[in-house]
N, C-alpha and C positions, 0 to 999 in steps of 0.2 A: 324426503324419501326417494324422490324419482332423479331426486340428483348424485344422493349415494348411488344408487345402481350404474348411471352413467357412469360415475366414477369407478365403478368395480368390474364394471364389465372394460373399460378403456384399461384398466390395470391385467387385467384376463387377454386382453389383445396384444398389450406391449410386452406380456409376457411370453403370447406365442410367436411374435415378430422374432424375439431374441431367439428361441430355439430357430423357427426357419431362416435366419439367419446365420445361424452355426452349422444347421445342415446342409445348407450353402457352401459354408467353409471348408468344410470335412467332403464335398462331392469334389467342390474346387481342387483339394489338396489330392484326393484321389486320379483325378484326372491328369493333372501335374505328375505326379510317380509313374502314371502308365506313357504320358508321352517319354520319359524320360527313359523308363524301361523300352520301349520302342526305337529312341534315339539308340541307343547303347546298341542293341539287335541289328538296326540296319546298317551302324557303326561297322559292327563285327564281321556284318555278311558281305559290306563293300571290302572291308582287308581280305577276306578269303578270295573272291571274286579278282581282288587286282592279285594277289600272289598265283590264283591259276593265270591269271590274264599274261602274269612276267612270263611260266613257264611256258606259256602257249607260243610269246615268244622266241623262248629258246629252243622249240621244238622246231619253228618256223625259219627259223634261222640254219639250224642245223641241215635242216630240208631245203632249203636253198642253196645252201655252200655245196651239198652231195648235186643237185641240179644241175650247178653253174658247171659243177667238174665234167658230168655227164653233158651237158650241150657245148662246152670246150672239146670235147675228142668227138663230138658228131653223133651220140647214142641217144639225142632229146632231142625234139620238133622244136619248135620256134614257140610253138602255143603252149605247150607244156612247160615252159621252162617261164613263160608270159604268165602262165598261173599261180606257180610257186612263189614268182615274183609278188604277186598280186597277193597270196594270200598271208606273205615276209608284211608287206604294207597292211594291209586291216589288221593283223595282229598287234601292231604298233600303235596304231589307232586305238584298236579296245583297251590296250594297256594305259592310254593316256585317260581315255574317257574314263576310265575304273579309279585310274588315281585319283582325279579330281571330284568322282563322284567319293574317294574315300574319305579326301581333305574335306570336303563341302560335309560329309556326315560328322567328324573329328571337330569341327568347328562350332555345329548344334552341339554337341555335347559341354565345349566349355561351353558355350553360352548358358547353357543349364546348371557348369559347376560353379557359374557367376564370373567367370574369369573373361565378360564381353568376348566381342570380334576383333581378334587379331591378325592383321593378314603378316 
């Protein structure tokens, strides 16, 4: 008698083992989709980020070409013309840094569509 019950109760255990192991699986699989949707978001918001980042260099660019003319015929300080400059260079910068942060998110993603890291 007291051995059936062991036996029925270890069958009663190994059968809620297998559910909370399936609910495991189904949290695991959940968790998986949302980095993945996550991946894809921060994917997106780096290409937007480096596309203003190109335009801010070409704003920066243009703004220093109209600079360079004005401190050629004498109508810009030394300093003003040092800031434009300054500001030509960090815009270059943040374009670099945006790209790489967009390749670096481009790259989780295949990892995700299985297609490993390929540089």
């Amino acid at each position: 008698i007291f051995n059936g019950w062991s036996a029925r109760a270890n069958i009663e255990r190994a059968k809620w083992d297998i559910k909370s192991k399936e609910l495991v699986i189904e949290q695991d699989t959940l968790q998986l989709k949302q980095d993945v949707y996550t991946a894809f978001n921060q994917a997106l918001g780096s290409f937007h980020t480096f596309n203003a980042r190109q335009k801010e260099v070409a704003t920066a660019e243009r703004s220093f070409d109209l600079a360079s003319k004005r401190y050629d015929i004498g109508a810009m300080q030394t300093i003003e013309w040092l800031t434009n400059q300054s500001n030509l260079y960090n815009a270059r910068i943040n374009t670099l840094i945006a790209q790489y942060d967009y390749v670096f998110k481009m790259k989780v993603l295949e990892f995700y569509k299985g297609q490993g890291i390929r540089l």
